[in-house]
TIMI-2910 file (N, C-alpha, C, CB; in pm, 1 decimal, decimal comma, always signed):
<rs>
+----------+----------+----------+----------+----------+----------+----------+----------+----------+----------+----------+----------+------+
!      n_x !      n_y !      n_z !     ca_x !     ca_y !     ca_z !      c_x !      c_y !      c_z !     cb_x !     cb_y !     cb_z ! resn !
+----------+----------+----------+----------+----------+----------+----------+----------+----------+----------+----------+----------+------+
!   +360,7 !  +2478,5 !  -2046,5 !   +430,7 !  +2373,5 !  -2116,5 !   +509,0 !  +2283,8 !  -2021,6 !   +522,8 !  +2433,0 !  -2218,9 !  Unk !
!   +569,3 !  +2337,4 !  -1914,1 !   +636,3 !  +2244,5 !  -1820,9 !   +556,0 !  +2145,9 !  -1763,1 !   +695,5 !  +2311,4 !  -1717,3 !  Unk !
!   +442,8 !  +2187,7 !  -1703,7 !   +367,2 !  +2087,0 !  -1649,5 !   +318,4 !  +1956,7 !  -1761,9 !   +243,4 !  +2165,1 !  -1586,7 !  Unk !
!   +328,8 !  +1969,7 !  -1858,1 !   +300,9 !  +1878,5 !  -1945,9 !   +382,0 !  +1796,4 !  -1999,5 !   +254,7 !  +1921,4 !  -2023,3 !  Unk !
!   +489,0 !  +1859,0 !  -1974,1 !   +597,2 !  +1771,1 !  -1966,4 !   +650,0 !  +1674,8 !  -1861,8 !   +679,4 !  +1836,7 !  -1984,9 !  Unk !
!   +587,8 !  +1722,2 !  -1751,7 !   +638,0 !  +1629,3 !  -1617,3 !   +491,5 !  +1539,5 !  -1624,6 !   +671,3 !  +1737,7 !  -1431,4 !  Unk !
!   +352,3 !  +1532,7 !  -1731,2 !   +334,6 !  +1445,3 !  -1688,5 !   +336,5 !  +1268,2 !  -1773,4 !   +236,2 !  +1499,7 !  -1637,6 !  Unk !
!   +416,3 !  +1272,0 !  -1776,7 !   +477,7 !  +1131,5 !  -1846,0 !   +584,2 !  +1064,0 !  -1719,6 !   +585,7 !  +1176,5 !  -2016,7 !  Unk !
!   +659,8 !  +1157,9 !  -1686,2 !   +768,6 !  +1121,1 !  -1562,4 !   +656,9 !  +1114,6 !  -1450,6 !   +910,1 !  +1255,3 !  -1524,3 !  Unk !
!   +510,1 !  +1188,9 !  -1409,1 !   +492,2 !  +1167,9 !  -1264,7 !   +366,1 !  +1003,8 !  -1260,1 !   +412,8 !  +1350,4 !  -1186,8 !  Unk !
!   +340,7 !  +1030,8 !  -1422,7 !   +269,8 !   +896,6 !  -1417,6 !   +333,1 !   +792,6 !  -1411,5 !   +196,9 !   +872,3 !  -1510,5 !  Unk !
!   +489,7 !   +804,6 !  -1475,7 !   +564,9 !   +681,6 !  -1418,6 !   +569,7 !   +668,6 !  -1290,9 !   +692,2 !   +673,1 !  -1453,0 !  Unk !
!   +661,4 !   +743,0 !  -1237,1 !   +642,9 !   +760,0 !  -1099,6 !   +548,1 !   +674,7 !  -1003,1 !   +605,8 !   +881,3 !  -1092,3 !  Unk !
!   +408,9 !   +728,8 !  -1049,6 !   +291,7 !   +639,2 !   -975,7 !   +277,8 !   +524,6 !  -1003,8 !   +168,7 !   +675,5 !   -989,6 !  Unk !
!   +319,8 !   +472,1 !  -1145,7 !   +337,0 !   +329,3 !  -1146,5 !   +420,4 !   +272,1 !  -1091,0 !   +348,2 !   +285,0 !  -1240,7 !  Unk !
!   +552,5 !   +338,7 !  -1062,6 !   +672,3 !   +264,9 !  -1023,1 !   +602,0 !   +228,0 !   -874,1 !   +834,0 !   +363,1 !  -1025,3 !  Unk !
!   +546,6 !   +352,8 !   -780,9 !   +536,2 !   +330,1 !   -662,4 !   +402,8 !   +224,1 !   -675,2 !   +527,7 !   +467,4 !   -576,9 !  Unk !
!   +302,8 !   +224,3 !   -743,4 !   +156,0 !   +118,8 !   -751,8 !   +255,3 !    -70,4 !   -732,7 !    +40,1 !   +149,5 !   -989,8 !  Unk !
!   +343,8 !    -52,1 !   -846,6 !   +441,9 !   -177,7 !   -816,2 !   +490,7 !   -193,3 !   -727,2 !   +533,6 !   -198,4 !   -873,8 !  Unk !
!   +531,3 !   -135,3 !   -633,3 !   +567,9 !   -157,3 !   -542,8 !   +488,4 !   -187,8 !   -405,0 !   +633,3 !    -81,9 !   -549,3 !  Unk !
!   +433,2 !   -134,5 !   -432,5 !   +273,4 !   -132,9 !   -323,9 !   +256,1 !   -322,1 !   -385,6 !    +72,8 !    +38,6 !   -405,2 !  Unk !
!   +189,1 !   -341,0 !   -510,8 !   +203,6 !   -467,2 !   -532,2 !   +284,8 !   -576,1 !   -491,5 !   +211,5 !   -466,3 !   -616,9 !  Unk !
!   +400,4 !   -576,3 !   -493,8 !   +501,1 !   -644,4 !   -448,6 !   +541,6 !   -645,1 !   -313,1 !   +589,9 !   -613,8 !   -511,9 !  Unk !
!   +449,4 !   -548,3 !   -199,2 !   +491,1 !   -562,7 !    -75,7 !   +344,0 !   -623,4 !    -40,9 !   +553,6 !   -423,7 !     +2,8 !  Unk !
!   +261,3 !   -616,1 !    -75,4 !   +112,9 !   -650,9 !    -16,2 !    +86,7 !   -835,0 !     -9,1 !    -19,3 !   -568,2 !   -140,5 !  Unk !
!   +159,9 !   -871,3 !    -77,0 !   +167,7 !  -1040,0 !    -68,1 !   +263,3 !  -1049,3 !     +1,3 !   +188,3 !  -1132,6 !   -194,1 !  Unk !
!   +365,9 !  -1020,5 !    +59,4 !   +461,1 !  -1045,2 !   +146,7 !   +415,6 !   -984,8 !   +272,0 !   +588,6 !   -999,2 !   +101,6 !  Unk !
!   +338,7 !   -886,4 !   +308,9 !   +307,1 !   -870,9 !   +446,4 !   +202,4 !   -971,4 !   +455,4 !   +264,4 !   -725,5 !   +491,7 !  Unk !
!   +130,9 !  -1011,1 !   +383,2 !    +36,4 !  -1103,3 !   +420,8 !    +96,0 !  -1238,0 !   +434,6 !    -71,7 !  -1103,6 !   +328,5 !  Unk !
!   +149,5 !  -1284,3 !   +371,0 !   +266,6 !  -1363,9 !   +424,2 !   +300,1 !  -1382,7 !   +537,0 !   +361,4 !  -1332,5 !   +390,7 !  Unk !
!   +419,9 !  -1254,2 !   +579,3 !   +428,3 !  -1285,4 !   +715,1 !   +321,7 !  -1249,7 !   +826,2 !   +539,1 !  -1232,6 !   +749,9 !  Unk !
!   +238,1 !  -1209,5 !   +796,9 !   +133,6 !  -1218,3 !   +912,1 !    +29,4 !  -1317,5 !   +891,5 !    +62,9 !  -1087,2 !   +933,4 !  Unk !
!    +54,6 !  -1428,3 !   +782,6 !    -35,7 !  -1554,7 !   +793,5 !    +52,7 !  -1661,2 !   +884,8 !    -74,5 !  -1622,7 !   +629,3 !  Unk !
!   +260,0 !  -1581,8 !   +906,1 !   +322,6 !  -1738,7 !   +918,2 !   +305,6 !  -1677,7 !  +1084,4 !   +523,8 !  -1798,9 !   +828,5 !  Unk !
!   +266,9 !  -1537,8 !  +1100,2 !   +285,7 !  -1523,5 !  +1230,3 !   +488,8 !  -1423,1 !  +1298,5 !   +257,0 !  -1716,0 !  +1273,3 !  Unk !
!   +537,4 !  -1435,0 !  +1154,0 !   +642,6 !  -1342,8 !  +1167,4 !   +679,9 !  -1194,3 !  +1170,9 !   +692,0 !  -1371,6 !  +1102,1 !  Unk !
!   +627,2 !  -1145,9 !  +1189,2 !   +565,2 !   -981,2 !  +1216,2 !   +525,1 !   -980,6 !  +1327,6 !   +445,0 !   -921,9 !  +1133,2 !  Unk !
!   +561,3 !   -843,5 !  +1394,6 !   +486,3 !   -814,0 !  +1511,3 !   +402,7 !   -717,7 !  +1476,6 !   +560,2 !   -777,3 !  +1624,0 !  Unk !
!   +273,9 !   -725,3 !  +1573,9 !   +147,4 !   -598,2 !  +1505,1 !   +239,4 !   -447,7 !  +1493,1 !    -25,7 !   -561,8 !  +1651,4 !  Unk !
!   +309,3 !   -421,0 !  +1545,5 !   +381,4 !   -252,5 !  +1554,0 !   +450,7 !   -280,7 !  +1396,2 !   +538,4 !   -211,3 !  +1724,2 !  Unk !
!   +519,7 !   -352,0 !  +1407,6 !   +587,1 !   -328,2 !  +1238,5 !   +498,0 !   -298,3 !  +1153,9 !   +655,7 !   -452,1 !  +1164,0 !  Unk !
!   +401,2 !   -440,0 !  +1160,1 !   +307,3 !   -466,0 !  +1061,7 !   +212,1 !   -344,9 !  +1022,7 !   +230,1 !   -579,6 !  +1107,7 !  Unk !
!   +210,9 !   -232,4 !  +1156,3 !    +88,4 !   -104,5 !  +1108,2 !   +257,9 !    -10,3 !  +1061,0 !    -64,0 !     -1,5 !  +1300,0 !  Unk !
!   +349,0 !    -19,6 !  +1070,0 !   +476,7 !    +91,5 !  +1047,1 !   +446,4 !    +28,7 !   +883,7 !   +679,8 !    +62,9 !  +1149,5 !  Unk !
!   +463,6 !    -75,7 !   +858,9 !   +482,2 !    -96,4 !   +682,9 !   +365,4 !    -49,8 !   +634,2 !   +502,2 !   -258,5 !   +618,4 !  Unk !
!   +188,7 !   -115,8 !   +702,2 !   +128,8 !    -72,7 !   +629,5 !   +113,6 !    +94,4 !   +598,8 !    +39,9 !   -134,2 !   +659,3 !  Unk !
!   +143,2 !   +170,9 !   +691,2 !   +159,7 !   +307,1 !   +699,6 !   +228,5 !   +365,8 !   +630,0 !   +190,0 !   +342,7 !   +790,8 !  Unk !
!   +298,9 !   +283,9 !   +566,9 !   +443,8 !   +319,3 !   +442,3 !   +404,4 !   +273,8 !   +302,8 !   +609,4 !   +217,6 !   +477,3 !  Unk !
!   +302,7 !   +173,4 !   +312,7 !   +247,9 !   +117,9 !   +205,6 !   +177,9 !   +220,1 !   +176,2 !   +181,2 !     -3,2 !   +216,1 !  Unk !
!    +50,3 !   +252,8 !   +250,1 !    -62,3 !   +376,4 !   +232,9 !    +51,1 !   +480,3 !   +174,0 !   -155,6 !   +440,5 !   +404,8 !  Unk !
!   +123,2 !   +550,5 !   +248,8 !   +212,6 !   +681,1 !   +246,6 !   +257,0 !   +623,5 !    +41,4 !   +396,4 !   +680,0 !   +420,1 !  Unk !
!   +282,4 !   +546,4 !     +8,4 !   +314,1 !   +493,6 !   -139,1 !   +189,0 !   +522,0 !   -221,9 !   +350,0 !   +325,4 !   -144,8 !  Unk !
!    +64,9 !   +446,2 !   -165,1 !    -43,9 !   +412,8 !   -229,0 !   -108,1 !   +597,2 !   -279,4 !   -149,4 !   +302,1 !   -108,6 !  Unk !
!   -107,1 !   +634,2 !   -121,4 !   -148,9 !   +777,4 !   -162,0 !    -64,7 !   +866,9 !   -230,1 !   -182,4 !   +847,0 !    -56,3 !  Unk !
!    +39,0 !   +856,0 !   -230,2 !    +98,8 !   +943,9 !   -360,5 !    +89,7 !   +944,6 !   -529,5 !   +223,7 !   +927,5 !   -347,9 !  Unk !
!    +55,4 !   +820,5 !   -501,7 !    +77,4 !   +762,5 !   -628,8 !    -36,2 !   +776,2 !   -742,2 !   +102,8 !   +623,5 !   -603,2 !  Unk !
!   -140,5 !   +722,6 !   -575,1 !   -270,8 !   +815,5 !   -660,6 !   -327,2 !   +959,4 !   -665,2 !   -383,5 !   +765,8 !   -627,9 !  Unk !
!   -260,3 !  +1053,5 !   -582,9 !   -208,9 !  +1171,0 !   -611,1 !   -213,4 !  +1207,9 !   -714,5 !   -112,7 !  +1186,1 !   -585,2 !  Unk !
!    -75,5 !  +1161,6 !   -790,9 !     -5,6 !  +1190,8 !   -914,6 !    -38,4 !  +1144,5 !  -1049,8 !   +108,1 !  +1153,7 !   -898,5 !  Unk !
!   -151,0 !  +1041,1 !  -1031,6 !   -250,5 !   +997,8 !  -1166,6 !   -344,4 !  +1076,0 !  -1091,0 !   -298,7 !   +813,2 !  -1215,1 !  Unk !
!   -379,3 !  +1155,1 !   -987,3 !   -499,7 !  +1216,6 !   -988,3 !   -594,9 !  +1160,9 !   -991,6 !   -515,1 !  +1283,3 !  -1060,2 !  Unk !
!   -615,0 !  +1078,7 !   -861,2 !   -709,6 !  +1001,3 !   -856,2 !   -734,0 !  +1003,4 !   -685,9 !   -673,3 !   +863,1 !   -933,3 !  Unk !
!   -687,5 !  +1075,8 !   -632,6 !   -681,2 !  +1109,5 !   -472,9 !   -817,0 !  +1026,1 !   -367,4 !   -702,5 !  +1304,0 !   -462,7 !  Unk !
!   -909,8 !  +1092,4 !   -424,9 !  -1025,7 !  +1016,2 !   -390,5 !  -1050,0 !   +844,0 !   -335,7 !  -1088,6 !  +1034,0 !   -506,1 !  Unk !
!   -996,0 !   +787,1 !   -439,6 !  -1000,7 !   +667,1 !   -438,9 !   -839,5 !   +590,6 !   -351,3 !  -1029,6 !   +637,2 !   -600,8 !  Unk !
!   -749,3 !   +701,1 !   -311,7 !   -644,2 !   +634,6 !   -271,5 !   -690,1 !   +578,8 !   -113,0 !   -511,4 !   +734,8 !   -282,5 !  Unk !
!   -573,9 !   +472,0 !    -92,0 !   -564,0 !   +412,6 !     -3,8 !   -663,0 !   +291,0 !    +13,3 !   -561,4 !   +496,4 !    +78,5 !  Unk !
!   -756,2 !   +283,0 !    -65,8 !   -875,9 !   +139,3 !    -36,5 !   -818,4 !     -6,1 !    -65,7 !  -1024,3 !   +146,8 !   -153,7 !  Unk !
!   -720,2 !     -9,9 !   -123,8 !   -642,1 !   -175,4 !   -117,9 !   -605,2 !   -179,5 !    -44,8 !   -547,3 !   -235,2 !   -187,7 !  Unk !
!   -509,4 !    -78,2 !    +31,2 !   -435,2 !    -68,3 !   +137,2 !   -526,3 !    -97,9 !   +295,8 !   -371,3 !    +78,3 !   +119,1 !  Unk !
!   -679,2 !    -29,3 !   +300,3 !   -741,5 !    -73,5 !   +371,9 !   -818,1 !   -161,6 !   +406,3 !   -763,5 !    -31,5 !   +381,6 !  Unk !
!   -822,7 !   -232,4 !   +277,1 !   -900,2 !   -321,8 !   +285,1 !   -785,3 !   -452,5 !   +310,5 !   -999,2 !   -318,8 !   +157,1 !  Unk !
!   -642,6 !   -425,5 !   +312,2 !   -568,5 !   -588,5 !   +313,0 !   -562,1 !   -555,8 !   +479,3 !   -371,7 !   -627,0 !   +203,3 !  Unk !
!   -500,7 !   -438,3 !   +530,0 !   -550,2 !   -402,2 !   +666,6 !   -646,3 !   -509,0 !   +734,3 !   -625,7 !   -267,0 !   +656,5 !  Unk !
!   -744,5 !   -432,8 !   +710,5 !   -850,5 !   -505,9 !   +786,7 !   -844,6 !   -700,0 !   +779,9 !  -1002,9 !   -441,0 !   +711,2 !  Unk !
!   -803,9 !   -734,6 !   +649,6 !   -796,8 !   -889,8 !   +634,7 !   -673,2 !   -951,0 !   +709,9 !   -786,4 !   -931,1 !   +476,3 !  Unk !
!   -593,6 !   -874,9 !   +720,2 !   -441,4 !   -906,9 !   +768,8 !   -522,0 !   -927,4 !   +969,8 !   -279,7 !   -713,0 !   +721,0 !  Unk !
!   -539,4 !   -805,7 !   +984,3 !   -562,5 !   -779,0 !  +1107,8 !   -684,1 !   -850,1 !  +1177,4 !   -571,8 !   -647,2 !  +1111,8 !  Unk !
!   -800,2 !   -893,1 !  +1102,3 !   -901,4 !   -984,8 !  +1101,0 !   -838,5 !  -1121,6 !  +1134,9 !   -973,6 !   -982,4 !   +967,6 !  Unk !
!   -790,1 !  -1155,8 !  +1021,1 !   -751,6 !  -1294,8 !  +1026,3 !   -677,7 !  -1307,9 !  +1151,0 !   -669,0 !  -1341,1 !   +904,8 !  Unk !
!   -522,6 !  -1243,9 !  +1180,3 !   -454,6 !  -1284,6 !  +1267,5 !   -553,4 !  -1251,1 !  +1430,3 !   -307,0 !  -1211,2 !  +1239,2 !  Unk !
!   -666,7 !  -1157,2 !  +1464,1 !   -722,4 !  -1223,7 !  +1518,5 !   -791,0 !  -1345,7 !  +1541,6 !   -746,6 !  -1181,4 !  +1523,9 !  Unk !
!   -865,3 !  -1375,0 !  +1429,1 !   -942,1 !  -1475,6 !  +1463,4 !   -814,7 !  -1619,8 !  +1514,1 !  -1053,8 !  -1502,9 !  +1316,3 !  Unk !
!   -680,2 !  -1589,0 !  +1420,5 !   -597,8 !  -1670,8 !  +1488,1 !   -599,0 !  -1658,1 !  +1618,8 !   -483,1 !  -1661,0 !  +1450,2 !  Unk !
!   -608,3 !  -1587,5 !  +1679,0 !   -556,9 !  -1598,2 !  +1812,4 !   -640,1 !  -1613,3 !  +1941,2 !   -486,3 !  -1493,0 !  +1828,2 !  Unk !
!   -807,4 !  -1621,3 !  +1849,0 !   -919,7 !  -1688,6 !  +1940,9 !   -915,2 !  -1829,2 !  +1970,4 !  -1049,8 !  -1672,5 !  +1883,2 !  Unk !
+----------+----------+----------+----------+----------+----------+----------+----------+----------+----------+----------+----------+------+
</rs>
């Protein structure tokens, strides 16, 4: 019975953190389109983003599928600001 009870609180939970993941993923891209980030931050947040992303899908139980937004803005973040710098 306990576990069924925590899961209403852990699916919030994963939403609270999915929002948040949302709300930081346009702002790192942001600053790494204006060029205000340095690459070391920029892999420390995304690493904190993932560390969010994967819990979250954890806790809806969906493990499998965690982290692929997270890698895929990665790669576009990190793409792009190369090709900036060709």
């Amino acid at each position: 019975m306990a576990d069924t009870a925590l899961i209403p609180v852990r699916r919030d939970l994963a939403l609270k953190a999915l929002h948040q993941v949302d709300a930081l993923l346009p702002i790192l891209q942001r600053q790494a389109d204006d060029g205000t980030i340095e690459p070391d931050a920029m892999l420390g947040l995304l690493g904190r983003i993932r560390q969010m992303n994967d819990a979250a899908m954890t806790l809806l139980g969906d493990a499998g599928g965690a982290g692929d937004l997270v890698e895929r803005l990665q790669e576009a973040v990190f793409g792009h600001r190369e090709m900036a710098h060709r």
